[in-house]
N, C-alpha and C positions, 0 to 999 in steps of 0.2 A: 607781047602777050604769050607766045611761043617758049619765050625762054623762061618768062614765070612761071611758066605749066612743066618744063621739063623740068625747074630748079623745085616746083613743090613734087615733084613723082620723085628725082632722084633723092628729093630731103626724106620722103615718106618709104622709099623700097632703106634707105639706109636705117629709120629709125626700128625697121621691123626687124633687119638682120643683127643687127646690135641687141633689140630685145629678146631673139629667138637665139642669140649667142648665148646672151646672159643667162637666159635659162635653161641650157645645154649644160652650162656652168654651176646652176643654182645647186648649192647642198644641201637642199631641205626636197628640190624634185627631181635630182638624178641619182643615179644609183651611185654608189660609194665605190665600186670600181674605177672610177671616170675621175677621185681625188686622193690627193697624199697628205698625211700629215705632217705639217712642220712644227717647229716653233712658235709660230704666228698664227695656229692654227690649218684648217682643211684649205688646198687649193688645188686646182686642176692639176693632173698629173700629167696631162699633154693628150692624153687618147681621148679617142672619139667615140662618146657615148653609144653610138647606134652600134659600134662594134664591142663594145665590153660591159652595155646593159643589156638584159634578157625583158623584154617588156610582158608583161602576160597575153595570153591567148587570149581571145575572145569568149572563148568557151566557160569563162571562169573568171573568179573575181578575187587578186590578191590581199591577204589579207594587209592591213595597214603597218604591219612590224613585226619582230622576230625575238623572244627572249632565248635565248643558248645558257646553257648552265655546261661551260668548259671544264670537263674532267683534264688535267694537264696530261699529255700527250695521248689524248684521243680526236684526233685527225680533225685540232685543231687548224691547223693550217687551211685542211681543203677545205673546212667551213666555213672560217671565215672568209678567204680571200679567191676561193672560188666557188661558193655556191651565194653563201649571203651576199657579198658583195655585187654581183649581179644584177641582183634581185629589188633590193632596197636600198632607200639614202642610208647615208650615214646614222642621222636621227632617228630613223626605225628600228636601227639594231641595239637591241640591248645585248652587252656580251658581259657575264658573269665567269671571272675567272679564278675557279677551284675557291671559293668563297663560300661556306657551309648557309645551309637557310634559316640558321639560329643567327647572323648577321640581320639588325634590322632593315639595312638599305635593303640587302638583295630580295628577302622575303616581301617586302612591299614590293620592289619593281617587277617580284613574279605574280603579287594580287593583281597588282598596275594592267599588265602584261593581259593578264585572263580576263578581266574586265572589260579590255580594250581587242577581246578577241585575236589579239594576236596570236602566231602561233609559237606553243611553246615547245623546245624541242633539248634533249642532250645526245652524248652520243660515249658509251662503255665497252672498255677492249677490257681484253683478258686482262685480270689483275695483275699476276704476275710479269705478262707481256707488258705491263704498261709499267713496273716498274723499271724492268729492265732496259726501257726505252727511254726512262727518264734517268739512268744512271749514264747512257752515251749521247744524250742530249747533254750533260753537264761537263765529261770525264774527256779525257785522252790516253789518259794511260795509269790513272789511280785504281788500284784493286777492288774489286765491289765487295769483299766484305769489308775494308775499312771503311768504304764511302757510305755503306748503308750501315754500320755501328755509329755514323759520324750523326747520319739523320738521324736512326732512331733515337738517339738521343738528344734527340730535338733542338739540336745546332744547326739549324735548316734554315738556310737563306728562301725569303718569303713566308715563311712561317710566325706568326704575328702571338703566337701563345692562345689563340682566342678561335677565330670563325676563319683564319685566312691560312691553308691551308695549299701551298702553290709547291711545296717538295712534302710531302706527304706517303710514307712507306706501307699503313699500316690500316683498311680498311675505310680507305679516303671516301669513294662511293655512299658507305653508307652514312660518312661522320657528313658526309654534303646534305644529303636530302633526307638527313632524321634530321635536320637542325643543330649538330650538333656543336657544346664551345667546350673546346679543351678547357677552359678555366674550372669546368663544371667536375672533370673528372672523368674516369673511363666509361665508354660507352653502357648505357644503360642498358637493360635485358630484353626490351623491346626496339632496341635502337632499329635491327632490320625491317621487322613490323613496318615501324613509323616510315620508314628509307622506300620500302615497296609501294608503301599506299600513297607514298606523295610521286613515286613515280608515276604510278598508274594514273596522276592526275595530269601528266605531260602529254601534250597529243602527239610527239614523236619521241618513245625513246631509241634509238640507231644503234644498232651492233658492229663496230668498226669494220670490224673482217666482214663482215657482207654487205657494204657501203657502195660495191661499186656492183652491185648484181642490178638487174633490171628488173626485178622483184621491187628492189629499195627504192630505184629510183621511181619508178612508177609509186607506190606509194605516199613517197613526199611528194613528187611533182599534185598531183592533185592535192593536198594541202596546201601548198607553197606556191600552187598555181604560175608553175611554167610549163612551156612547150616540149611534149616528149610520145613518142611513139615505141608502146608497146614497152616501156623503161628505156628508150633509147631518146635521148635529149636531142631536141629538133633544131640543130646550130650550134655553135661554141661554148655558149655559157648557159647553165652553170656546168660546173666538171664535176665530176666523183672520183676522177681519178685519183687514188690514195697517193699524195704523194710526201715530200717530207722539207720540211725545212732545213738546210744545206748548214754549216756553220759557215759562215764568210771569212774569205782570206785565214783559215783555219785547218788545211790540209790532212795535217796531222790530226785532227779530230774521227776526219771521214776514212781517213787511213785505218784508224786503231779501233771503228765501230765495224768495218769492212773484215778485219783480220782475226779479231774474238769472235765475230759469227759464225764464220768460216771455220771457226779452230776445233775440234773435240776435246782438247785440252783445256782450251777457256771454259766450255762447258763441264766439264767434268773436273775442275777446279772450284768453280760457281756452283755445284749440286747444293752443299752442306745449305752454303747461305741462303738459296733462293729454295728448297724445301722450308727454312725458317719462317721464309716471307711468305709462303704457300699458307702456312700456319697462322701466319699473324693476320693472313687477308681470309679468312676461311670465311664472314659474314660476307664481304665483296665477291666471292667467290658463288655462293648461295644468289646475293641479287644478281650476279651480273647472268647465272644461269636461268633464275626466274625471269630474266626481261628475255635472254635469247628465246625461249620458250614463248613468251608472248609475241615479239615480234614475228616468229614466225608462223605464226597464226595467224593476226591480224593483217602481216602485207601478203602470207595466203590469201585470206579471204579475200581483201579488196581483189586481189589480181582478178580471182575467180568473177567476183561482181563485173570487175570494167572491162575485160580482157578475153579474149576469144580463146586465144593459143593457150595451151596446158600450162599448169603453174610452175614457173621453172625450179629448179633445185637451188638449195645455199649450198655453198660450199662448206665444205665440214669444219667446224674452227678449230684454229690452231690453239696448241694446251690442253685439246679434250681429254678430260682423264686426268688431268693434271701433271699430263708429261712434257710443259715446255723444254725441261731442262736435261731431261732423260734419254739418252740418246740411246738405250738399250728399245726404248718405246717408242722412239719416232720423234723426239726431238731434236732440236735443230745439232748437230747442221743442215740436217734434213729439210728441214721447215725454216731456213736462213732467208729461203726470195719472200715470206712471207712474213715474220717476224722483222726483218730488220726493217719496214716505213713506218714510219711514225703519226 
């Protein structure tokens, strides 16, 4: 009788730990930190959910998913793989990547998205910064004005002629959230208009360079409903540390983005082209000022509402003025520990 009772406890403590495994495991209730993608689809990456999921606080109720509208090299990386990831399963994240909202999928999965109260969010660096971060995201040692005569002429790997928009030189921001399809023709005279008002309908838009202030994080966290004191995150995850995606086994990559930042010659060889690009981006230039302007109001104000301590300062962003590249004005190599993360 004894040993049927031990043989039904040890059957029963076994079938709980097999079930509370599997669903440590399950990709529809752990956060998407906790798997990798293969081949064959998502499976356990080997780590242990309690340390590389952020669960919410009690204080607050997360929402059920996340739609991201990824501007390419706007700190991508630390949003996906350290804040969303975190945060949400895999199946919660919607990630749009540099896809205009004149695409019909992505426009529906942003109605989708809003409907479903999820939270929607993108995040905008200086235009020009952001070009120049996508020309040593791709390059090692090819000259930026050939590399950007190559794009603008729309020999752009990722570039689909239409709504897909992934090497984009030339007013990307607002060709995103006016809707717009290349097939259609040059941007129309209201294209900003349209670009602002659909921003203003995101409930985060993020200003990269101040991404990592406790301003910001504070902010999202109460959106995004995780653990944070006073914009200071309460444990490991999620991070705001702006950091960059490395090229692998590609030395020479990190070499030669290391060495033009560093240079005044790089810089003042790259004037001519990147005043061009300043010109070609002057509508992205206008939104990306319009939303600093609002962000800084709006994660003003909340701080003021949640937050006892005075509201702390942003740091000044880099290109104010439009002198990323002007080294007579305080561009880099000045501004080099700043400009160069991605």
């Amino acid at each position: 009788m004894r040993k049927n009772l031990m043989r039904t406890h040890c059957g029963m403590l076994l079938f709980w730990l097999i079930l509370c495994t599997a669903r440590a495991n399950d990709i529809t209730n752990t956060c998407a930190a906790a798997f990798r993608l293969t081949l064959k689809g998502y499976v356990s990456n080997g780590k242990d959910p309690s340390k590389v999921c952020s669960p919410p606080p009690a204080t607050c109720r997360r929402p059920a998913g996340i739609y991201h509208m990824y501007c390419k090299q706007c700190a991508g990386y630390v949003m996906g793989k350290n804040v969303f990831n975190p945060l949400w399963p895999t199946g919660n994240i919607t990630w749009i990547e540099s896809t205009t909202l004149g695409h019909g999928k992505t426009a529906r999965l942003l109605a989708s998205a809003q409907r479903s109260r999820w939270v929607t969010i993108t995040v905008l660096r200086h235009p020009v910064d952001r070009v120049v971060a996508h020309y040593f995201a791709t390059q090692m040692n090819a000259d930026l004005d050939a590399w950007s005569t190559k794009a603008l002429a729309k020999q752009r790997r990722g570039y689909d002629g239409s709504t897909r928009l992934w090497l984009e030189l030339e007013n990307l921001y607002t060709k995103l959230f006016s809707a717009h399809d290349d097939r259609r023709g040059p941007l129309p005279p209201d294209a900003l208009e349209r670009a602002d008002r659909q921003l203003q309908g995101f409930d985060r838009v993020v200003i990269a360079e101040w991404l990592e202030s406790p301003r910001t994080i504070a902010w999202l966290g109460d959106v995004m409903c995780f653990s944070h004191v006073a914009g200071v995150v309460s444990g490991k995850w999620p991070s705001f540390v702006r950091t960059r995606r490395r090229r692998g086994g590609k030395k020479v990559f990190e070499e030669f983005r290391r060495d033009s930042y560093e240079s005044a010659e790089f810089w003042r060889a790259a004037r001519p082209r990147l005043e061009d690009l300043a010109r070609r981006n002057s509508l992205d230039q206008e939104l990306y000022a319009r939303a600093s302007r609002r962000m800084d109001a709006q994660s003003g104000d909340h701080w003021r509402r949640t937050q006892s301590a005075p509201v702390p300062a942003l740091a000044p962003l880099p290109c104010a003025g439009g002198h990323c590249w002007d080294l007579a004005r305080g561009g880099p190599p000045k501004d080099a520990a700043l400009a160069v993360n991605g």
